[in-house]
The first five atom37 places (N, CA, C, CB, O) and aatype in JSON, in Angstrom:
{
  "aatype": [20, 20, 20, 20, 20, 20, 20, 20, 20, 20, 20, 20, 20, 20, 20, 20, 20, 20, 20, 20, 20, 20, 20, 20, 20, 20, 20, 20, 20, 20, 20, 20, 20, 20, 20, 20, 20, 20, 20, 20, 20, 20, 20, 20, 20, 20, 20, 20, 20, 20, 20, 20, 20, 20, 20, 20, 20, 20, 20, 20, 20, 20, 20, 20, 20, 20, 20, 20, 20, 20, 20, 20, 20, 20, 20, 20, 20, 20, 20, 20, 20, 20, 20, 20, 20, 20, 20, 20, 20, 20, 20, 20, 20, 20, 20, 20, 20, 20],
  "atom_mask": [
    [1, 1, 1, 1, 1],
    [1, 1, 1, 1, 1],
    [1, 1, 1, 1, 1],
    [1, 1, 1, 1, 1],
    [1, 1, 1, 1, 1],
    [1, 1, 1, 1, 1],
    [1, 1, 1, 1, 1],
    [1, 1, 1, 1, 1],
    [1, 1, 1, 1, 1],
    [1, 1, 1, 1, 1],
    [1, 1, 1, 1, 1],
    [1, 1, 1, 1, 1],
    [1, 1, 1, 1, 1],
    [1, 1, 1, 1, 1],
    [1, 1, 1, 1, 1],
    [1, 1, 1, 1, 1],
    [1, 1, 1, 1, 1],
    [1, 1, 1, 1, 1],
    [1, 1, 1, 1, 1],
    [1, 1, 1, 1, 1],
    [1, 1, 1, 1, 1],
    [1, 1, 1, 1, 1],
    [1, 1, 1, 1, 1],
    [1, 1, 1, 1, 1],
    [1, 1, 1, 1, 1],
    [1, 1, 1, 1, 1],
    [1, 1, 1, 1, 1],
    [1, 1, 1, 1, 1],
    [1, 1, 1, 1, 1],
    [1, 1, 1, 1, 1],
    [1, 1, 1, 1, 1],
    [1, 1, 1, 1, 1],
    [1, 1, 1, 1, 1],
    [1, 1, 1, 1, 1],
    [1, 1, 1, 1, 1],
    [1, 1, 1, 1, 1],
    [1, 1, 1, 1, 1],
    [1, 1, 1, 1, 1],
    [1, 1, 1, 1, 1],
    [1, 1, 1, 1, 1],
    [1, 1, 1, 1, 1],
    [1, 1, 1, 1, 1],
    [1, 1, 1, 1, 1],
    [1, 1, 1, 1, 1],
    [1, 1, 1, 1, 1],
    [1, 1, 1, 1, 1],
    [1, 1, 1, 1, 1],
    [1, 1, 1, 1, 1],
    [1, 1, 1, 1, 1],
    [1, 1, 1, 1, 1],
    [1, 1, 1, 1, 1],
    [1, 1, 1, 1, 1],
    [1, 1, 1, 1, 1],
    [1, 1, 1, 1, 1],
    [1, 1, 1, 1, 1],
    [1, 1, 1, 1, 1],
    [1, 1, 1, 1, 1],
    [1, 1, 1, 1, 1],
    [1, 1, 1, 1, 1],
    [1, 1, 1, 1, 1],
    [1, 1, 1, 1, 1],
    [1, 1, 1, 1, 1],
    [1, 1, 1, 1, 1],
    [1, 1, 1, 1, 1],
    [1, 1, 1, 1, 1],
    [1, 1, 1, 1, 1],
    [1, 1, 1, 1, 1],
    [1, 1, 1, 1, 1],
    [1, 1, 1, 1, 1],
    [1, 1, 1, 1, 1],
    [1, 1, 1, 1, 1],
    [1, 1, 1, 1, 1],
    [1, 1, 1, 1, 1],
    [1, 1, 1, 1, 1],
    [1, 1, 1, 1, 1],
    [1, 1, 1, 1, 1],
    [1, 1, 1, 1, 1],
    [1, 1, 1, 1, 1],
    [1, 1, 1, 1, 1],
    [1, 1, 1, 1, 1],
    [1, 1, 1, 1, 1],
    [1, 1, 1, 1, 1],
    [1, 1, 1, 1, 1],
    [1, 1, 1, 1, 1],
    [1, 1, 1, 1, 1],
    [1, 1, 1, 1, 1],
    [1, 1, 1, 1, 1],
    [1, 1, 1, 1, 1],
    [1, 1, 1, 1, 1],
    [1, 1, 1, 1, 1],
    [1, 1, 1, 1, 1],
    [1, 1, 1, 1, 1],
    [1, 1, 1, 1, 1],
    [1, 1, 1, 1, 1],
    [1, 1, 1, 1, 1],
    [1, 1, 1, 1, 1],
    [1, 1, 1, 1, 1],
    [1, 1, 1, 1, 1]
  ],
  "atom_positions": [
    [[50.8, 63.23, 20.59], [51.55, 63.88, 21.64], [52.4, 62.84, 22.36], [50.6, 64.61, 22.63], [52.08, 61.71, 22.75]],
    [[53.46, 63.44, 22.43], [54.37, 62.45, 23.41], [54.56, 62.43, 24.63], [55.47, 62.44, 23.22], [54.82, 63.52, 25.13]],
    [[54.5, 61.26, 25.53], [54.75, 61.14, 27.12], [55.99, 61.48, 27.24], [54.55, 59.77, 27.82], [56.85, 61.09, 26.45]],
    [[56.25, 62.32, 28.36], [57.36, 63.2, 28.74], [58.06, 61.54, 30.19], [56.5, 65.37, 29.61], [57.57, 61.14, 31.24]],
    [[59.2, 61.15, 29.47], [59.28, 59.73, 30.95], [60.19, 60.94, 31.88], [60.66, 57.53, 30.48], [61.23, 61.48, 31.52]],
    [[59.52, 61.14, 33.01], [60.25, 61.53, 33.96], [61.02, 60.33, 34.99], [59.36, 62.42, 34.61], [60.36, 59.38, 35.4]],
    [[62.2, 60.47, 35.28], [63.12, 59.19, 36.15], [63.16, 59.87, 37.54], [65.01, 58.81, 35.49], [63.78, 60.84, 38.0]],
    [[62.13, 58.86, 38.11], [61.28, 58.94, 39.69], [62.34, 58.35, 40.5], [59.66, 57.92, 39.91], [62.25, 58.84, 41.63]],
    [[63.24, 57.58, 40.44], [64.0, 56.5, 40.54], [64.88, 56.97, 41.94], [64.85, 56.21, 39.08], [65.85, 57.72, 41.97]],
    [[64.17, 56.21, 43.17], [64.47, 57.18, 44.52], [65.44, 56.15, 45.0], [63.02, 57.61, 45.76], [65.13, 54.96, 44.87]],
    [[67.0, 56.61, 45.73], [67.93, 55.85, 46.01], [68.1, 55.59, 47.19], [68.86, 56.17, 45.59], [68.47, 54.5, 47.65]],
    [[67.77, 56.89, 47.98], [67.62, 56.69, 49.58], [66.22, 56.17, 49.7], [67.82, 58.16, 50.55], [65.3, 56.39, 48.91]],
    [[66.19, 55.49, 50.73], [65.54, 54.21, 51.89], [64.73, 55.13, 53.06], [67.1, 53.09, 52.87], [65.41, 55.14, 54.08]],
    [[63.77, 55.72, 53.17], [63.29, 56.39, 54.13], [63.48, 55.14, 55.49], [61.68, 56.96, 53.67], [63.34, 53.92, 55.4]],
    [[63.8, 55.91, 56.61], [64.41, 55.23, 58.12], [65.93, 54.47, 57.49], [63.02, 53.69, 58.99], [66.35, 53.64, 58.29]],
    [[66.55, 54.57, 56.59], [68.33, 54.14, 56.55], [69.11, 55.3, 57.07], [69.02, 53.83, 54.87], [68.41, 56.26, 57.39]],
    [[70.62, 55.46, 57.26], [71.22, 56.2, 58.27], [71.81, 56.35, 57.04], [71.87, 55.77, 59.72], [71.54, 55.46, 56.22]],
    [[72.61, 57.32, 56.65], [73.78, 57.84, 55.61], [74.0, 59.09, 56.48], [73.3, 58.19, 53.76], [73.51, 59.81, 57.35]],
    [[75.28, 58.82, 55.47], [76.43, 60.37, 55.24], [76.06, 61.12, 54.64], [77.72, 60.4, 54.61], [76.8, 61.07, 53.66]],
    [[75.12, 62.12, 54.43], [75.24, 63.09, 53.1], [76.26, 63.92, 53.42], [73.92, 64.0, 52.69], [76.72, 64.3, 54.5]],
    [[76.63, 64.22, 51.88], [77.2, 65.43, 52.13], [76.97, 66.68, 50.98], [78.64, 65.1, 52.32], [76.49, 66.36, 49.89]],
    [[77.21, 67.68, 51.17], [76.89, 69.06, 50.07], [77.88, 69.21, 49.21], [76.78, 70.56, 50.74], [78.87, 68.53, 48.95]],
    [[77.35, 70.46, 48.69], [78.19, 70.72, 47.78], [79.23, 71.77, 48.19], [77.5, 71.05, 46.68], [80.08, 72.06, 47.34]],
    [[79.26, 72.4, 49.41], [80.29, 73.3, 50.03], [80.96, 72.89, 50.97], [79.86, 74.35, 50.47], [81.24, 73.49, 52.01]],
    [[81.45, 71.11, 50.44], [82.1, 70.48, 51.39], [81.62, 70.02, 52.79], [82.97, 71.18, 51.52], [82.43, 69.66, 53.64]],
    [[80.8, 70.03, 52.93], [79.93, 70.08, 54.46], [79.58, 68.24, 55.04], [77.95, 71.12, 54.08], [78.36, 68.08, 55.1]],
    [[80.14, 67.34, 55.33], [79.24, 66.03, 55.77], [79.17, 65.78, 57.2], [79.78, 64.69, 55.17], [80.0, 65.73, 58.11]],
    [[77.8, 65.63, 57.09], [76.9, 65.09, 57.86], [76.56, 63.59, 58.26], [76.02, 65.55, 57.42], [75.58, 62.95, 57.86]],
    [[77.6, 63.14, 59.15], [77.03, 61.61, 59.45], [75.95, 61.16, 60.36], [78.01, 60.87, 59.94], [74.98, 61.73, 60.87]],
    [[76.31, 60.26, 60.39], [74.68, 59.55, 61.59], [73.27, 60.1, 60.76], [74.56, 60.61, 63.83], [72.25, 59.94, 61.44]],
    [[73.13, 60.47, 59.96], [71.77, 61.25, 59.46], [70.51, 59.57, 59.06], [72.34, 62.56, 57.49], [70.84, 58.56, 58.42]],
    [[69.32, 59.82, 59.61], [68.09, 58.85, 59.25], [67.21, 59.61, 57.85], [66.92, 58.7, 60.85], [66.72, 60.71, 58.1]],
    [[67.09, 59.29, 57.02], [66.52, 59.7, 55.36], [64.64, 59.44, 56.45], [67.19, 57.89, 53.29], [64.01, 58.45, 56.84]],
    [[64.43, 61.07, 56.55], [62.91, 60.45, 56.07], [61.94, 60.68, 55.49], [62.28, 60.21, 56.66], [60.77, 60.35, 55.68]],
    [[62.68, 61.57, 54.34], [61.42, 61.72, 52.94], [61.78, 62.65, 52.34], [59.81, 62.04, 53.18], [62.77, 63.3, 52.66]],
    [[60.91, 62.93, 51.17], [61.14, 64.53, 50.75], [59.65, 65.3, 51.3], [61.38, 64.74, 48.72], [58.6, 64.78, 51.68]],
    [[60.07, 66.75, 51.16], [58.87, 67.31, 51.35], [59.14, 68.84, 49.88], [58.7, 67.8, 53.42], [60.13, 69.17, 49.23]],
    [[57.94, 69.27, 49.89], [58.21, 70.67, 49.04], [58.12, 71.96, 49.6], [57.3, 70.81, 47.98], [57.1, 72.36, 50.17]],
    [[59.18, 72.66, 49.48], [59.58, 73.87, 49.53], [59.48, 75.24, 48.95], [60.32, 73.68, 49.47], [60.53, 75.78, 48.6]],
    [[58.54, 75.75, 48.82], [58.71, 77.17, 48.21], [58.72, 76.32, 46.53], [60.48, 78.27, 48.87], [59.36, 76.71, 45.56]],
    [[57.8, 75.09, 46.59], [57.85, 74.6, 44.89], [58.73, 73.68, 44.51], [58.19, 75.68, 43.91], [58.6, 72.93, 43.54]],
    [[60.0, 73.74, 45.54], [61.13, 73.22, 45.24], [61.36, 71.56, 46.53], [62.33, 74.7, 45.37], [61.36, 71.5, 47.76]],
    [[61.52, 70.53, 45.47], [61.7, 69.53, 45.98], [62.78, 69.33, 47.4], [61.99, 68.89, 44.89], [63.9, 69.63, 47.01]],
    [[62.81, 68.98, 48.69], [63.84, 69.01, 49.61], [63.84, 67.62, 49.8], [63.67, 69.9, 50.86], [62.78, 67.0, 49.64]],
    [[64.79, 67.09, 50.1], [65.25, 65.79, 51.15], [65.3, 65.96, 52.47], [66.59, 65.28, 50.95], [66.21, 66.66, 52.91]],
    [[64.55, 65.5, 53.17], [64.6, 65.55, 54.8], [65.71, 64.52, 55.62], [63.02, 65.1, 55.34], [66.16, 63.58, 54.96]],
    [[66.06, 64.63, 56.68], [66.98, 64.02, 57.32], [66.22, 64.38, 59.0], [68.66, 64.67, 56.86], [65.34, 65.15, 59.37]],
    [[67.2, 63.27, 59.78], [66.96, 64.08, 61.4], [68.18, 63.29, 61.36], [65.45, 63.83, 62.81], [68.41, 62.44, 60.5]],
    [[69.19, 63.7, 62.61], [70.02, 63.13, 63.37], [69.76, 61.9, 64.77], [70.54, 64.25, 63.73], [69.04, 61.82, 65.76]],
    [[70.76, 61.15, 64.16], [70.39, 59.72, 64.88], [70.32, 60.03, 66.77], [71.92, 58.36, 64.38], [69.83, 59.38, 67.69]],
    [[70.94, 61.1, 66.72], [71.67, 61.26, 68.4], [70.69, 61.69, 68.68], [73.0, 62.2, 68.93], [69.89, 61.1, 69.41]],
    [[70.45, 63.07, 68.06], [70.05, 64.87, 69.03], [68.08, 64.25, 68.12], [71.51, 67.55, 67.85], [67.12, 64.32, 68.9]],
    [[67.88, 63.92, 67.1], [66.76, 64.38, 66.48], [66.5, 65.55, 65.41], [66.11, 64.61, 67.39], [65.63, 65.77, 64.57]],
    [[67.38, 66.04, 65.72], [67.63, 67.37, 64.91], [67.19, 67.42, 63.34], [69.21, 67.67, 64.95], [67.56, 66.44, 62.7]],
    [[66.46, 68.39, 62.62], [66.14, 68.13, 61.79], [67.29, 68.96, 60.66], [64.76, 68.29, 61.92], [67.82, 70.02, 60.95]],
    [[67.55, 68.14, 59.16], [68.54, 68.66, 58.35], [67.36, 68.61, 57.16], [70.13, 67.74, 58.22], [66.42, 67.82, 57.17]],
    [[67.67, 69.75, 55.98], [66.65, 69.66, 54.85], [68.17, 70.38, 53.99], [64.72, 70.72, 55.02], [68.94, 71.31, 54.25]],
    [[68.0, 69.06, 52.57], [68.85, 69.32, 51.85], [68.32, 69.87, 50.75], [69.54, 68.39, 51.69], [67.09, 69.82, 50.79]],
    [[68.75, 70.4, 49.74], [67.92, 71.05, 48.13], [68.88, 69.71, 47.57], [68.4, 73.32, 47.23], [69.96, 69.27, 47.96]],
    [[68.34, 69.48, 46.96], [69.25, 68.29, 45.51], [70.07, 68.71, 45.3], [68.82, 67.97, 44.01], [71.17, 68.16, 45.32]],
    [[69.8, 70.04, 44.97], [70.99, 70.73, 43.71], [72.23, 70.68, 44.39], [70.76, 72.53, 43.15], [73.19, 70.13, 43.86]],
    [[72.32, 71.28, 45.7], [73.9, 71.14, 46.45], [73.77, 70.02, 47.31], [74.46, 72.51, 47.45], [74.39, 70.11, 48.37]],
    [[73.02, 68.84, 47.1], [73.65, 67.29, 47.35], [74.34, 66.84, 46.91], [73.17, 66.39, 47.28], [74.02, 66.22, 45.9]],
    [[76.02, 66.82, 47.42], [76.48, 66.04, 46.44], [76.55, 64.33, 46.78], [77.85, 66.64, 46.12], [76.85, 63.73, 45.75]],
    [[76.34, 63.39, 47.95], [76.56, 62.5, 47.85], [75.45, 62.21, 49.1], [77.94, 62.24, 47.73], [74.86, 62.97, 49.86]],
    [[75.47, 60.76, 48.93], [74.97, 59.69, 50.17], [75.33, 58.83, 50.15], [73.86, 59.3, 50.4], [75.26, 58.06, 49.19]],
    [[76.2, 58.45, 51.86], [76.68, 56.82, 51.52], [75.66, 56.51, 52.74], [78.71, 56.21, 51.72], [74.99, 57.32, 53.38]],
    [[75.73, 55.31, 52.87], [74.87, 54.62, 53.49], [75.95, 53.75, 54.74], [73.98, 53.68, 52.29], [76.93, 53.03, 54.53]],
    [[75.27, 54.19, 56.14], [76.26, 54.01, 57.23], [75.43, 53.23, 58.26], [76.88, 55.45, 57.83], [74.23, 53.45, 58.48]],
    [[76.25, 52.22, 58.93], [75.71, 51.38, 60.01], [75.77, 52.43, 61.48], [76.75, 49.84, 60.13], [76.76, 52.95, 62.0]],
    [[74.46, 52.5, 61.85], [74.13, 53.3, 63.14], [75.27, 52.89, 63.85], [72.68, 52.99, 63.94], [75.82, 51.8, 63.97]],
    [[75.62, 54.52, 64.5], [76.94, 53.6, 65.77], [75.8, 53.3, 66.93], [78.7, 54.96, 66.7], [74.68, 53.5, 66.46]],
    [[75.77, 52.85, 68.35], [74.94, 52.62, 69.46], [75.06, 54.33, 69.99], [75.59, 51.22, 70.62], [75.88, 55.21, 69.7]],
    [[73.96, 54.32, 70.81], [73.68, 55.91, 70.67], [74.15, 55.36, 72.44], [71.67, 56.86, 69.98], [74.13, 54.17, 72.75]],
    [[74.56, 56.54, 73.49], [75.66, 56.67, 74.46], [74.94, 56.11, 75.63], [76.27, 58.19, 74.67], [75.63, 55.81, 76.6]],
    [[73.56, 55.92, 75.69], [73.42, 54.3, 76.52], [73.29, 53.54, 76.42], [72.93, 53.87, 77.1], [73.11, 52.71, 77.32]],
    [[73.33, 53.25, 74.77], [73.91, 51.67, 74.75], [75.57, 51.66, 74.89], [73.47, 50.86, 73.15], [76.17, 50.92, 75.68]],
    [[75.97, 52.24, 74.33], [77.7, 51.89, 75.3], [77.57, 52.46, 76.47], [79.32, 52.63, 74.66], [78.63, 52.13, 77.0]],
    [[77.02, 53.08, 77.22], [77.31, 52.6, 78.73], [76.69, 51.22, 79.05], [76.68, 53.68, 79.83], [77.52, 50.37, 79.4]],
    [[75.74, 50.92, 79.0], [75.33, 49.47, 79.34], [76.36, 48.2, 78.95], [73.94, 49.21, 78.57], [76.72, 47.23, 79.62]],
    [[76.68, 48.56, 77.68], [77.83, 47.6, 77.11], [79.33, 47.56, 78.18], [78.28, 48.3, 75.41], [79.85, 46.57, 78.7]],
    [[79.76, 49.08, 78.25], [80.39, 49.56, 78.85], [80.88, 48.71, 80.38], [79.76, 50.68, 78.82], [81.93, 48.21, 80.77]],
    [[79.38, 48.88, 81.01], [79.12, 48.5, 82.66], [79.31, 46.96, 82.77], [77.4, 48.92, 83.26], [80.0, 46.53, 83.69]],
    [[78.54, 45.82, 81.58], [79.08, 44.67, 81.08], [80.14, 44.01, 81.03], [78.98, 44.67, 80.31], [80.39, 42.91, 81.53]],
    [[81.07, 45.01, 80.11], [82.2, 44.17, 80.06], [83.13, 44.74, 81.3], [82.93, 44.23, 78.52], [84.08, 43.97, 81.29]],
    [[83.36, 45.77, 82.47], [83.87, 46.22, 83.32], [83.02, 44.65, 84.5], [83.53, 48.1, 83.41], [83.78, 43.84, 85.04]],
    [[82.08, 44.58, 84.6], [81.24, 43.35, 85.55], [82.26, 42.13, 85.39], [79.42, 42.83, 84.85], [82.91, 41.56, 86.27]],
    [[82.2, 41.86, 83.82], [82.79, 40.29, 83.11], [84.66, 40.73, 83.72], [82.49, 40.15, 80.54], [85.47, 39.96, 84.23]],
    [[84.75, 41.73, 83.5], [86.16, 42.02, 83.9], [86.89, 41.4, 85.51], [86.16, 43.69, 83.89], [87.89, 40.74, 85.82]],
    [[85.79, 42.01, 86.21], [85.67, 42.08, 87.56], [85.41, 40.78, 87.74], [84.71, 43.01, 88.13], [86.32, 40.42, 88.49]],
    [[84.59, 39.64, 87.46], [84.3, 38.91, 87.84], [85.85, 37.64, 87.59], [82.91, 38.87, 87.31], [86.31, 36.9, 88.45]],
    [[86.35, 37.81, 86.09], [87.44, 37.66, 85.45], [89.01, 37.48, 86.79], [87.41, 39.12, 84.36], [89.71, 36.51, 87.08]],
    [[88.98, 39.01, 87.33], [89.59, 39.42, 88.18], [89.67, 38.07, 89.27], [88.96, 40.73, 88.57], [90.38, 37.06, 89.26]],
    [[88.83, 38.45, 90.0], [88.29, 37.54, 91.22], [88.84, 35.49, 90.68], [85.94, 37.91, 91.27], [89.13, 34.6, 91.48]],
    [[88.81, 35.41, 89.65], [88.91, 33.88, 89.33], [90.13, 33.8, 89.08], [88.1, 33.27, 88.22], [90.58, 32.65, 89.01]],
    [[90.97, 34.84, 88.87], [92.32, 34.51, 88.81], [92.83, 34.2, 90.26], [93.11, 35.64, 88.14], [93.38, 33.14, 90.57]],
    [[92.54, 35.5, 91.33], [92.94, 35.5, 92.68], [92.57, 34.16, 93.33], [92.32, 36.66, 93.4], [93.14, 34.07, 94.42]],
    [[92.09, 33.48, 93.16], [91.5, 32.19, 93.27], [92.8, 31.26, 93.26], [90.4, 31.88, 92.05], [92.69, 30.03, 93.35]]
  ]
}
């Protein structure tokens, strides 16, 4: 009898950020990969959103892609950044009037 080689060969990174996108044109950025789970029998890819948490579940079959994307800073880290460089600005300011 012959061994059947099934190709296990997993490309997404559970906790990496990608783009997926479908097959009805649909992408989804900021998305965190964090696993598969099974469905009604049927294999899914899980996702959540980097911002909200939100959970996304893809089927394979209408996956058509994943790229792999550098987290942007989620909206208090650019305000903190934000408040930073407005301080360095200000302070900037003041040494010219000098």
């Amino acid at each position: 009898m012959k061994r059947i080689h099934q190709n296990n060969d997993y490309l997404l990174v559970e906790g990496e950020v990608y783009a997926v996108g479908t097959s009805d044109g649909r992408e989804f950025s900021q998305m965190i990969f964090t696993g598969r789970k099974q469905f009604n029998g049927k294999p899914m890819m899980t996702f959540k959103t980097l911002q909200t948490g939100k959970t996304l579940v893809v089927n394979p079959s209408f996956h058509t892609f994943s790229m792999q994307e550098d987290p942007h800073p989620l909206p208090e880290e650019l305000e903190s950044k934000v408040d930073v460089h407005i301080q360095n600005k200000i302070k900037g300011d003041h040494q010219w009037e000098r």
